[in-house]
N, C-alpha and C positions, 0 to 999 in steps of 0.2 A: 632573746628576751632582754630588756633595760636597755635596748640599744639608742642613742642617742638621736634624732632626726630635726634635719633643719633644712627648711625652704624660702628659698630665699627669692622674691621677686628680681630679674635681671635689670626689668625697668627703673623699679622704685628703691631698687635696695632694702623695701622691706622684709623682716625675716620672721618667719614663723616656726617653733619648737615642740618638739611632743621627745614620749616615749614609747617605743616598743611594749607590747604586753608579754605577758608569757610563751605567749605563741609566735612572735616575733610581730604582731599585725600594728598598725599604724595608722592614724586620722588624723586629719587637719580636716574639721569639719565646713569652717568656710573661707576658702582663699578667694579673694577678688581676681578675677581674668585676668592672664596674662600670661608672662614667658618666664620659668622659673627652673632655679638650678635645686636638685635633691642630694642633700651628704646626710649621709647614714653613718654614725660610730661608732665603735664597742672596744671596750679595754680589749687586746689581745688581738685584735684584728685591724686590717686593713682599713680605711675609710674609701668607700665605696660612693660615687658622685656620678650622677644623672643632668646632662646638661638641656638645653635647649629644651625645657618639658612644656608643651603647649596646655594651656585651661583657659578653655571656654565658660561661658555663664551656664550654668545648670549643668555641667557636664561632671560626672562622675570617673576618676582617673583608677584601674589600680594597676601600680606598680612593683611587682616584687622585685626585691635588690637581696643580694646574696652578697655576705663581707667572704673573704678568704682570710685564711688565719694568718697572722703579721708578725713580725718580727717584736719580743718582747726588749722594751727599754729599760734600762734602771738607770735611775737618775742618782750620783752619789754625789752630797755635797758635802766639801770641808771643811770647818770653822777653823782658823788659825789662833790657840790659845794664847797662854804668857809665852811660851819659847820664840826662841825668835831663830831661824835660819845661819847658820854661818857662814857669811860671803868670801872670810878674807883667807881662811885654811880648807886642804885640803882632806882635813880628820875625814872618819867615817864611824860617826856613833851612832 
């Protein structure tokens, strides 16, 4: 569920974006034909990408994609206050 989806035409570079529902299910109700790459994302998971996806006019696609669960990130940043570093001694405070 809230997984992120993005298709993205291979030709035109253009992209189109939805969300997952609670059931995991997914519509991109009208993409123009063509040749289209599918990334699926979810915090905690894997992003999961469907290449070379052929659509036809009037053609109905469906594709289920499975994430596998991923490796969690934590992002730790540091501000440097007033102190400042001491380059010229060897102290350890």
């Amino acid at each position: 569920p809230q997984a992120s989806v993005r298709a993205a035409n291979l030709r035109t570079g253009i992209e189109s974006r939805t969300v997952t529902g609670l059931q995991g299910a997914y519509v991109f109700p009208s993409l123009p034909p063509g040749i289209y790459s599918l990334q699926v994302e979810a915090p905690g998971f894997r992003a999961a990408v469907v290449s070379d996806l052929v659509l036809n006019v009037g053609s109905t696609v469906w594709l289920p994609v499975s994430l596998e669960v991923g490796q969690v990130r934590d992002l730790v940043q540091v501000q440097a206050g007033r102190e400042r570093v001491q380059t010229t001694g060897a102290e350890v405070a």
